[in-house]
ZASERO-367372 format. One record per residue (C-alpha): chain; z, x, y. Coordinates in steps of 0.1 Angstrom, whole numbers. Layout:
<node chaine="A" z="Z" x="X" y="Y"/>
...
END
This chain:
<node chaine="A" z="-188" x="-13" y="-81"/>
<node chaine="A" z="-209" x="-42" y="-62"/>
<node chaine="A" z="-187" x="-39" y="-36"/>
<node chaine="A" z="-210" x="-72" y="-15"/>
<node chaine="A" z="-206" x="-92" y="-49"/>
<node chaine="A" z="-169" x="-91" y="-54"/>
<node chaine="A" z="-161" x="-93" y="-13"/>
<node chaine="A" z="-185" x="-126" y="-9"/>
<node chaine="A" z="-190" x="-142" y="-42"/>
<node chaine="A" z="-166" x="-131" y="-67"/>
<node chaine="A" z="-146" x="-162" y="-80"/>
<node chaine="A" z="-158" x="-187" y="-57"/>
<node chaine="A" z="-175" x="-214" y="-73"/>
<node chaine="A" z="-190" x="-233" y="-46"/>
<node chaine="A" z="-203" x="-261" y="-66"/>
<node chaine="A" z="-164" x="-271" y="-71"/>
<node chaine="A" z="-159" x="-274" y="-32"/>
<node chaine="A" z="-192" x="-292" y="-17"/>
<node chaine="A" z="-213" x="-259" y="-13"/>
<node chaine="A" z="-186" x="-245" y="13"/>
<node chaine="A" z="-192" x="-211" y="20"/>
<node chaine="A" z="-157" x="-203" y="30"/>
<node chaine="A" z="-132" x="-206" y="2"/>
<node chaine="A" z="-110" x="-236" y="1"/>
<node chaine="A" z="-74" x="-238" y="12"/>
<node chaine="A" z="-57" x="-256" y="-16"/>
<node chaine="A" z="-25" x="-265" y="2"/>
<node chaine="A" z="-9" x="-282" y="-23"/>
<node chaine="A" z="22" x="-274" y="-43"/>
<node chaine="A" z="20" x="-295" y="-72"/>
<node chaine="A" z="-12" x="-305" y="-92"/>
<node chaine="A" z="-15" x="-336" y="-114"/>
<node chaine="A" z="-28" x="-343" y="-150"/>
<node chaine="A" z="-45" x="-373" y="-167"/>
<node chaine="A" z="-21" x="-374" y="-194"/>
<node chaine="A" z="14" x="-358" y="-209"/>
<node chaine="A" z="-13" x="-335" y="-235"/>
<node chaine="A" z="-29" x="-314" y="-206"/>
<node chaine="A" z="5" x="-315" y="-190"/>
<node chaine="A" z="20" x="-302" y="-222"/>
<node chaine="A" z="-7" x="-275" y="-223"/>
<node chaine="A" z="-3" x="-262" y="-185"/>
<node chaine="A" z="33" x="-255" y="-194"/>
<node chaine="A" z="23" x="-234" y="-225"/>
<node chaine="A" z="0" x="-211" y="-198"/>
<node chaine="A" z="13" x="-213" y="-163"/>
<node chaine="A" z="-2" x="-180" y="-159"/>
<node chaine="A" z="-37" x="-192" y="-162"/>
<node chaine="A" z="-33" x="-225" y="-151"/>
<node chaine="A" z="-21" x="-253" y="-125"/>
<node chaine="A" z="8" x="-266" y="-127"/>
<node chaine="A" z="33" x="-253" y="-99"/>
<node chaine="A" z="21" x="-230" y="-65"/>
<node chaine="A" z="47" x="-208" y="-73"/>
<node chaine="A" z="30" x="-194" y="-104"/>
<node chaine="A" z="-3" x="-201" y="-102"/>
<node chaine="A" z="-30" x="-218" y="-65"/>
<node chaine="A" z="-69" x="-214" y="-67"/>
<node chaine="A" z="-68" x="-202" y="-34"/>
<node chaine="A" z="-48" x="-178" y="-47"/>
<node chaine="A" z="-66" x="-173" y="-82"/>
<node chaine="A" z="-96" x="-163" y="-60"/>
<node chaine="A" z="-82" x="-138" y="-45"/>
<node chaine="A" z="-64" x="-122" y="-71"/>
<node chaine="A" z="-102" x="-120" y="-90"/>
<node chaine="A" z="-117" x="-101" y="-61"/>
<node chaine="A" z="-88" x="-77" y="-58"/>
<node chaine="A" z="-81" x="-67" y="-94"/>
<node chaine="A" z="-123" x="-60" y="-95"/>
<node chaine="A" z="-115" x="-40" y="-64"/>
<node chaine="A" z="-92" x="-22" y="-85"/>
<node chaine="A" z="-113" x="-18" y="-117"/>
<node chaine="A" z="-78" x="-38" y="-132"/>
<node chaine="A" z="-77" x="-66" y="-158"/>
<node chaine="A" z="-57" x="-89" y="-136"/>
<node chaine="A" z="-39" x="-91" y="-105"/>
<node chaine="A" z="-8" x="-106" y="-90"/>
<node chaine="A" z="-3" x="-111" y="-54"/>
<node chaine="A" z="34" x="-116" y="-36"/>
<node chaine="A" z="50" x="-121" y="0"/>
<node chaine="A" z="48" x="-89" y="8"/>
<node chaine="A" z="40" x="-51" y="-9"/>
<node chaine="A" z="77" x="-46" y="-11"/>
<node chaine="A" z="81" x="-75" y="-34"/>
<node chaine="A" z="50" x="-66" y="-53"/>
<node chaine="A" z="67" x="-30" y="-60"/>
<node chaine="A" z="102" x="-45" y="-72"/>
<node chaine="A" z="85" x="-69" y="-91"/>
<node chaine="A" z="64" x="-40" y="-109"/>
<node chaine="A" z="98" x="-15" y="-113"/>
<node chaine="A" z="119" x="-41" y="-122"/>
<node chaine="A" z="97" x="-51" y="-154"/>
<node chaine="A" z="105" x="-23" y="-171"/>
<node chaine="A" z="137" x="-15" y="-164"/>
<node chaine="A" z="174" x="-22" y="-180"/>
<node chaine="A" z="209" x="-8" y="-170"/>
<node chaine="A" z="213" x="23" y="-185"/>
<node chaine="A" z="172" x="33" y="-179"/>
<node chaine="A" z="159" x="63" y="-157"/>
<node chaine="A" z="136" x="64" y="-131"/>
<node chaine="A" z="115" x="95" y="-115"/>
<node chaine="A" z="100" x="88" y="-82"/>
<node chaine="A" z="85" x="107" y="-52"/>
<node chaine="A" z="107" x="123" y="-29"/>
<node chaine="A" z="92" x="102" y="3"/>
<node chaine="A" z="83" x="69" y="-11"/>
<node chaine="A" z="80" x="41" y="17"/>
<node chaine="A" z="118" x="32" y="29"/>
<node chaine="A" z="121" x="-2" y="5"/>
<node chaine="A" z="109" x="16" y="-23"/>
<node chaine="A" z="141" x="41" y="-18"/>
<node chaine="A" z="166" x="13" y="-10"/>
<node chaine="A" z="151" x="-7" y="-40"/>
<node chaine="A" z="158" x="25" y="-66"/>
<node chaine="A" z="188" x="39" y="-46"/>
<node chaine="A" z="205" x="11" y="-36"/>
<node chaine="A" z="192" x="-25" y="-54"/>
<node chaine="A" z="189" x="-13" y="-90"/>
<node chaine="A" z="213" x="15" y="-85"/>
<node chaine="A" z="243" x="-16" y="-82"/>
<node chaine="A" z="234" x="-28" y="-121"/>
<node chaine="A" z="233" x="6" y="-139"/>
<node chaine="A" z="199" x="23" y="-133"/>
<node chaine="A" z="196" x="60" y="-124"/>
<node chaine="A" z="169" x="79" y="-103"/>
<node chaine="A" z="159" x="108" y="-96"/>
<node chaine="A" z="141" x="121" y="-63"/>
<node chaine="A" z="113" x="149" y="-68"/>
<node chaine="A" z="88" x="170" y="-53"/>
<node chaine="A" z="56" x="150" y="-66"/>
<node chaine="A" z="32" x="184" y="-53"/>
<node chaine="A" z="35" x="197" y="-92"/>
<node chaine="A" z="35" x="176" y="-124"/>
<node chaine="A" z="62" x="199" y="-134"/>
<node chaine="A" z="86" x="188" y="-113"/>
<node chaine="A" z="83" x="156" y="-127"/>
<node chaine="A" z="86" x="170" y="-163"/>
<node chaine="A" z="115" x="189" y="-156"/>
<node chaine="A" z="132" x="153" y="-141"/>
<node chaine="A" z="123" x="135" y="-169"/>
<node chaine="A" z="155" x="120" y="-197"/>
<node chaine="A" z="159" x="102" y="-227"/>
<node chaine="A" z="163" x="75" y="-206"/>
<node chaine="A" z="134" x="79" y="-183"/>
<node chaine="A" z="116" x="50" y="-187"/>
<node chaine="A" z="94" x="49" y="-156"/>
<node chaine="A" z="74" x="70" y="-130"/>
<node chaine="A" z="71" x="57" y="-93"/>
<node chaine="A" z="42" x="72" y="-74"/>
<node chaine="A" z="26" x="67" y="-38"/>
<node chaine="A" z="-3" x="89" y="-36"/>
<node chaine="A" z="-2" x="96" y="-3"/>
<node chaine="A" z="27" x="84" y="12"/>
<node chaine="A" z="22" x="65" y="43"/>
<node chaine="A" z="38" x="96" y="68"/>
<node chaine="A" z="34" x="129" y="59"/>
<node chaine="A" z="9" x="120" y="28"/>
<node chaine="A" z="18" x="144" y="3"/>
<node chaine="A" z="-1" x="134" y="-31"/>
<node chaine="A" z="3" x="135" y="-67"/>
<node chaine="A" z="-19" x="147" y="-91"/>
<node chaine="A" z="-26" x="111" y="-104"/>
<node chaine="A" z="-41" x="124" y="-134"/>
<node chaine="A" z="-18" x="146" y="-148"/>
<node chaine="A" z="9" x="127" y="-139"/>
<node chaine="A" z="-1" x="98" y="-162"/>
<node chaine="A" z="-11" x="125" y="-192"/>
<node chaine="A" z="24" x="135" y="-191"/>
<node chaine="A" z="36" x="97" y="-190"/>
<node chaine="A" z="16" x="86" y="-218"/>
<node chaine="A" z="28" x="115" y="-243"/>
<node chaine="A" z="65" x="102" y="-238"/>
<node chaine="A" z="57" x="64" y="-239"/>
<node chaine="A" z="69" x="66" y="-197"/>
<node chaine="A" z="50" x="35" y="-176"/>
<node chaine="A" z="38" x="44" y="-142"/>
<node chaine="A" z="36" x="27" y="-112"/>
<node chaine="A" z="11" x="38" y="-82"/>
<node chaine="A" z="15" x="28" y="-44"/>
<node chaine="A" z="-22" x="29" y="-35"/>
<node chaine="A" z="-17" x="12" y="0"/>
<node chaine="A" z="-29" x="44" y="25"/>
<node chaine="A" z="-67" x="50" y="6"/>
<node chaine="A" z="-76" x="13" y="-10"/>
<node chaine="A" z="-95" x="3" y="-38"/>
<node chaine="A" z="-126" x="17" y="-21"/>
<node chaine="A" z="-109" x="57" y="-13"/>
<node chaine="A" z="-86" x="56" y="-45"/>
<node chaine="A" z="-86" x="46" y="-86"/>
<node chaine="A" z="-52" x="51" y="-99"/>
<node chaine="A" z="-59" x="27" y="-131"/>
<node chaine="A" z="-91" x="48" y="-140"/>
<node chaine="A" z="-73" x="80" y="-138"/>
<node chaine="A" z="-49" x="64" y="-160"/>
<node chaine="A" z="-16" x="47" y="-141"/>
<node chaine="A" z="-6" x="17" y="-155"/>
<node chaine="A" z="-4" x="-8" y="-125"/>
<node chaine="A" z="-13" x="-2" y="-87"/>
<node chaine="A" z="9" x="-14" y="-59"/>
<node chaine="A" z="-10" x="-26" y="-30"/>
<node chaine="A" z="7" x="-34" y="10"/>
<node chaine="A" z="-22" x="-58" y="15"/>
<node chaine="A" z="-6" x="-64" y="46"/>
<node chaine="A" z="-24" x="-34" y="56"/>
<node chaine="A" z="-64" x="-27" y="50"/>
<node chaine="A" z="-68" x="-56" y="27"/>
<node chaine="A" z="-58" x="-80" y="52"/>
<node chaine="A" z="-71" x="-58" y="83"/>
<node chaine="A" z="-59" x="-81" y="113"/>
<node chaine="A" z="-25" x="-77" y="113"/>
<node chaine="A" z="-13" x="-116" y="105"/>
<node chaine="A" z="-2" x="-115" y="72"/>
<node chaine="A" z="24" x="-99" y="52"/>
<node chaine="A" z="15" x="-97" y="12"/>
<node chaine="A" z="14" x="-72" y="-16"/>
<node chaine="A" z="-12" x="-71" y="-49"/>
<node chaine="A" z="2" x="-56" y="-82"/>
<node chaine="A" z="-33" x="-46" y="-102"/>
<node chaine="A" z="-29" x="-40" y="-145"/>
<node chaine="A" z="-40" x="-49" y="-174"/>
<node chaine="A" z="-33" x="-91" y="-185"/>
<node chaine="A" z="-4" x="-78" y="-209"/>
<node chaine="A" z="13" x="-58" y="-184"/>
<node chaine="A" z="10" x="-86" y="-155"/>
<node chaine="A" z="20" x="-109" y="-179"/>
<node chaine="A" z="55" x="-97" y="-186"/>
<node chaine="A" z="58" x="-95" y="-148"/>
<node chaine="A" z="48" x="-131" y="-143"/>
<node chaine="A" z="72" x="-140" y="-173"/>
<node chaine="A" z="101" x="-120" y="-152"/>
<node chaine="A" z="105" x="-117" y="-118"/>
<node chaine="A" z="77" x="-129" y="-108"/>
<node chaine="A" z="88" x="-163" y="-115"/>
<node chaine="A" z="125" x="-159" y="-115"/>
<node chaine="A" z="126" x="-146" y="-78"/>
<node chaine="A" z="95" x="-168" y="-70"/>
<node chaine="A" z="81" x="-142" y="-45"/>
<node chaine="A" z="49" x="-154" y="-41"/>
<node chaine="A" z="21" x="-155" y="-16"/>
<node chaine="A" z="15" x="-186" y="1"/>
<node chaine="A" z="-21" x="-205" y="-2"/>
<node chaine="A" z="-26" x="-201" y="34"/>
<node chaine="A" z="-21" x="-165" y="35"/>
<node chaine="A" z="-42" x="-161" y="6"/>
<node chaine="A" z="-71" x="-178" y="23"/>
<node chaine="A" z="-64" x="-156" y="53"/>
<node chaine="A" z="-65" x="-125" y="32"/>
<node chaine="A" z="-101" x="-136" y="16"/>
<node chaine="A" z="-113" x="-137" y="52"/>
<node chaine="A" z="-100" x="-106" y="56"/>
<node chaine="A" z="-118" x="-92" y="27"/>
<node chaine="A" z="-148" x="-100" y="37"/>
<node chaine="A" z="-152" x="-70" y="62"/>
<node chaine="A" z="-130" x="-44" y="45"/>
<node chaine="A" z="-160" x="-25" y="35"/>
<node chaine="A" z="-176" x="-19" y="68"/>
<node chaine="A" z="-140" x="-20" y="86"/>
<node chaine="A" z="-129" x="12" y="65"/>
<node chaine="A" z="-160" x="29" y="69"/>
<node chaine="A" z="-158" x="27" y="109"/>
<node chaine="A" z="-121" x="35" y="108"/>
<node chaine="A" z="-130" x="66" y="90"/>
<node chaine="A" z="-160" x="77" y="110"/>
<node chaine="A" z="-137" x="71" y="138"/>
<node chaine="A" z="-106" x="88" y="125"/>
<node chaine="A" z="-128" x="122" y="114"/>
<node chaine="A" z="-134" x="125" y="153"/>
<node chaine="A" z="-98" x="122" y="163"/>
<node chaine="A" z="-84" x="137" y="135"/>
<node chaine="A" z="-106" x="172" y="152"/>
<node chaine="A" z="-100" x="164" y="183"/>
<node chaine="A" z="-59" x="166" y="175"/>
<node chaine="A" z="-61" x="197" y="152"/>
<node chaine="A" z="-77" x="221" y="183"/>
<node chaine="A" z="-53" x="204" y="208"/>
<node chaine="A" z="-22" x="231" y="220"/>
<node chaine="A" z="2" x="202" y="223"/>
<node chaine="A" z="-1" x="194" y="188"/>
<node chaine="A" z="21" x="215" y="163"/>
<node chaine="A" z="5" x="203" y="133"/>
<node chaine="A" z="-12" x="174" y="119"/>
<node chaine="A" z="-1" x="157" y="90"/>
<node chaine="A" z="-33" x="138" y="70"/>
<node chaine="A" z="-50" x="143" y="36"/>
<node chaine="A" z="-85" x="151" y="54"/>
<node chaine="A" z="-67" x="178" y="77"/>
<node chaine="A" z="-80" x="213" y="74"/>
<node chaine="A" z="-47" x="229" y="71"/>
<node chaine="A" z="-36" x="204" y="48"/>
<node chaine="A" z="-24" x="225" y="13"/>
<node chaine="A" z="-30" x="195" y="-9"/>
<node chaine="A" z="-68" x="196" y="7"/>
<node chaine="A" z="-84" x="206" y="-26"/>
<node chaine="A" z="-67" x="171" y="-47"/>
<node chaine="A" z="-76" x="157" y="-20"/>
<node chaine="A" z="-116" x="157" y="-24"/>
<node chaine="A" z="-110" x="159" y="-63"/>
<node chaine="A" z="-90" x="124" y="-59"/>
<node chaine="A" z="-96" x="108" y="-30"/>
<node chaine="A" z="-133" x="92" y="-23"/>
<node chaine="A" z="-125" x="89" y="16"/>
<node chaine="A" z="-103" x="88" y="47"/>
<node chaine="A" z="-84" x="59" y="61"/>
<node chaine="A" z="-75" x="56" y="95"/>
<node chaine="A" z="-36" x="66" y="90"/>
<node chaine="A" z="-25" x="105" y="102"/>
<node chaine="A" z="6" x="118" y="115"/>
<node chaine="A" z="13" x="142" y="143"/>
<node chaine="A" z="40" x="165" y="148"/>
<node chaine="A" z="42" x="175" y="190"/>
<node chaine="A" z="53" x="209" y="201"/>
<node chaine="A" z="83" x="201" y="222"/>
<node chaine="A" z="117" x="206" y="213"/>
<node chaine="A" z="128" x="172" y="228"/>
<node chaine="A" z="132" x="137" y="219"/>
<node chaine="A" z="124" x="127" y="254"/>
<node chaine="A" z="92" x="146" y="250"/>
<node chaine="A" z="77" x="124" y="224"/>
<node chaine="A" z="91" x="91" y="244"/>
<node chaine="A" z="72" x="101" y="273"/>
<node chaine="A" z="38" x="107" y="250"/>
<node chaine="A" z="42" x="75" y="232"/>
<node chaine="A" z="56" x="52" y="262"/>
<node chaine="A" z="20" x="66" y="279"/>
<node chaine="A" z="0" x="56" y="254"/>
<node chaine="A" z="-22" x="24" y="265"/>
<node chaine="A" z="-50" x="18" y="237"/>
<node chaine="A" z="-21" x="24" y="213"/>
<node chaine="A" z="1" x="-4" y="203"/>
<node chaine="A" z="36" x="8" y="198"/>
<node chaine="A" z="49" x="-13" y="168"/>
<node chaine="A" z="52" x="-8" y="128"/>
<node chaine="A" z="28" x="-12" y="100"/>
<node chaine="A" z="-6" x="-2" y="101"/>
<node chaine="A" z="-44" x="-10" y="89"/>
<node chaine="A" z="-53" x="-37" y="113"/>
<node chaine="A" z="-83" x="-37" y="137"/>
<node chaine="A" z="-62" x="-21" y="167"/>
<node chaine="A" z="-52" x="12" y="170"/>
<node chaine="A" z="-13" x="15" y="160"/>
<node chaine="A" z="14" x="44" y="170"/>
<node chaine="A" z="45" x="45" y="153"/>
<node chaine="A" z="70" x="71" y="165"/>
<node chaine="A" z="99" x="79" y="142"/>
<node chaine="A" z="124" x="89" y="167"/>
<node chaine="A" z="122" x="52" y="175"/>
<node chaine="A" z="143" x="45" y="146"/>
<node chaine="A" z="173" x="67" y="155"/>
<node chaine="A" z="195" x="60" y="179"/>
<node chaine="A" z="198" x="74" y="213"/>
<node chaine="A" z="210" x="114" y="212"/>
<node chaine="A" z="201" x="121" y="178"/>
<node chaine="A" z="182" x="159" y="172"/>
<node chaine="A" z="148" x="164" y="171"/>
<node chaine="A" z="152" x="185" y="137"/>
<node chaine="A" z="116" x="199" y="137"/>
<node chaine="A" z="105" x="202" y="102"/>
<node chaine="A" z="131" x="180" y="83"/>
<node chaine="A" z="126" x="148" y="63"/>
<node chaine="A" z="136" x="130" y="97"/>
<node chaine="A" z="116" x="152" y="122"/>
<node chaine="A" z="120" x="132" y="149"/>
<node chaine="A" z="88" x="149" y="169"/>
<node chaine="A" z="65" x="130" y="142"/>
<node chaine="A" z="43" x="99" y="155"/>
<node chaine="A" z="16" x="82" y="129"/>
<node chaine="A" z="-12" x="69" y="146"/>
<node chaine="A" z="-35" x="41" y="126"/>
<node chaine="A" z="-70" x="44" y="139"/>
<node chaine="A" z="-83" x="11" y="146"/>
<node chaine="A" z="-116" x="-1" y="154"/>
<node chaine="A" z="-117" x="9" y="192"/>
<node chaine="A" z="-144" x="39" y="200"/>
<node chaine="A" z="-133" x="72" y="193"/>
<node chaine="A" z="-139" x="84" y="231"/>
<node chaine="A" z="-119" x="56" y="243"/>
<node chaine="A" z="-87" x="64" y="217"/>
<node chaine="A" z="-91" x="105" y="226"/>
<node chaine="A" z="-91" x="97" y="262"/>
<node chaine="A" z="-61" x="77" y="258"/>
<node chaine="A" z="-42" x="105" y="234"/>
<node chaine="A" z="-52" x="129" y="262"/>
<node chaine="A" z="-38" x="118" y="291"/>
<node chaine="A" z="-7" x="108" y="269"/>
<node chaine="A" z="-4" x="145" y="256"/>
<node chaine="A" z="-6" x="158" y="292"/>
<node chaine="A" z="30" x="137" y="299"/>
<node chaine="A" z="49" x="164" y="274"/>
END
């Protein structure tokens, strides 16, 4: 992959737009034709051509080039957000009366979308284990009609064999859908390892600065096409051309941001593994992490996301460590420039139990690794850790 080629030059053809080295912001919503014939013929492809911004910008076009490349995929589609980019992907393949297997910690939307959304108009799912591929065989029904992975998942990372997974998919005629949001094109390629289309937050890395909210959905032109035919354009959640050109910008350094994130993140990520305050630490790269073998089989590299879990038995605890933190920002999301915390006991109300070890362990706080020096971040988790 010429990473520099596709990040700088793929899709822009500057001799369209005055020799510009940025990429244009087409801010329009409608485009014109010379006659009712080329009209006539922009209806008849509104996937590959301009007619309406809610199917089809250049700004937009551009950037769906560079990211599909990213992804090794035919084609690309980009949305509002990575939740809409998911639904869009699920709900594709899916009528009332269909099965679906998913992971058993999938990102909260993707539950509520499954659980709740689709659950309302007839489709089933089942929740599994994704550690073994034979927990997804033994899930799997006459009806099963789709596989939702996120390999990791963006908390306590647990993976799926991506592989495998898509061996056993293929054999039953079962599409499957990847969440590859935590590793990125660069760490991670679901499509070559034979998943069908690849979900992408690229509110996250892609983006990198923490002003955008959007989502990619990365296949072959057959696949995308359905989605384009169906929800895409019947819910219309589509990224705007600004955000677009926002998100080329963005681009542009995700190379050399990812690879300082993960220098960085190696040197924290040691730093919390020796420290007594920490129980355990919760990232594919960890050294007690059981999954660490699929791991350097299917992963290429780190990204800056890892989870710790505190040793204290109180909620308090963990609000004194996080409301200390100073280089931290405390907020949601991740994958921008700054360094992020996210501590899950903020989601619960006031008085709820720690439950050390659960699915809702409320001593568990994610850290993204930003861009700041790793001395200056340590410092800051040290004197943070001393508050417990």
């Amino acid at each position: 992959m010429d990473l520099s080629y596709i990040l700088n030059h793929l899709g822009e053809d500057r001799a369209q737009y005055f020799g510009a080295v940025a990429p244009p912001l087409v801010q329009s919503s409608i485009f014109a034709f010379p006659n009712v014939a080329a009209m006539r013929d922009a209806f008849a492809d509104e996937y590959g051509r301009h007619l309406y911004t809610r199917g089809n910008n250049p700004t937009v076009e551009i950037l769906r080039r560079k990211v599909a490349a990213l992804e090794g995929a035919e084609d690309c589609l980009m949305f509002g957000s990575g939740a809409a980019a998911m639904a869009a992907g699920v709900m594709t393949h899916l009528v009332a009366g269909d099965h679906v297997v998913c992971v058993a910690k999938p990102y909260s939307w993707t539950r509520a979308l499954l659980r709740d959304l689709l659950g309302r108009y007839g489709v089933a799912v089942s929740f599994v284990d994704g550690c073994e591929v034979a927990y997804f065989e033994a899930a799997l029904r006459e009806r099963t009609r789709l596989i939702v992975l996120e390999s990791p998942n963006s908390l306590t990372f647990e993976q799926q064999d991506l592989a495998a997974v898509a061996a056993l998919a293929q054999a039953r005629g079962i599409r499957t859908i990847c969440d590859n949001s935590y590793a990125t094109p660069l760490n991670q390629s679901p499509l070559a390892l034979g998943i069908d289309l690849v979900v992408h937050s690229a509110t996250k890395y892609l983006n990198g600065h923490s002003d955008v909210v959007a989502g990619a959905l990365c296949g072959s032109s057959a696949l995308l096409r359905e989605v384009f035919r169906g929800p895409y354009m019947a819910l219309g959640a589509i990224l705007s051309p600004h955000d677009a050109w926002l998100l080329l910008r963005g681009l542009r350094t995700l190379q050399v941001r990812i690879e300082r994130i993960a220098r960085t993140t190696r040197e924290v990520l040691a730093y919390l593994e020796a420290h007594p305050r920490v129980r355990q630490v919760h990232s594919p790269q960890a050294s007690a992490n059981p999954q660490l073998a699929l791991s350097q089989r299917q992963l290429r590299g780190a990204s800056g996301l890892l989870t710790i879990e505190l040793a204290t038995g109180e909620v308090a605890a963990v609000e004194r460590f996080c409301d200390a933190l100073t280089r931290f920002l405390m907020t949601v999301s991740w994958g921008g420039y700054e360094s992020l915390a996210f501590p899950v006991c903020a989601v619960f109300p006031p008085g709820t139990p720690l439950r050390p070890g659960g699915d809702t362990n409320l001593a568990l706080v994610r850290l993204s690794i930003g861009l700041e020096d790793a001395a200056v971040l340590i410092a800051d988790l040290e004197q943070a850790l001393a508050r417990l």
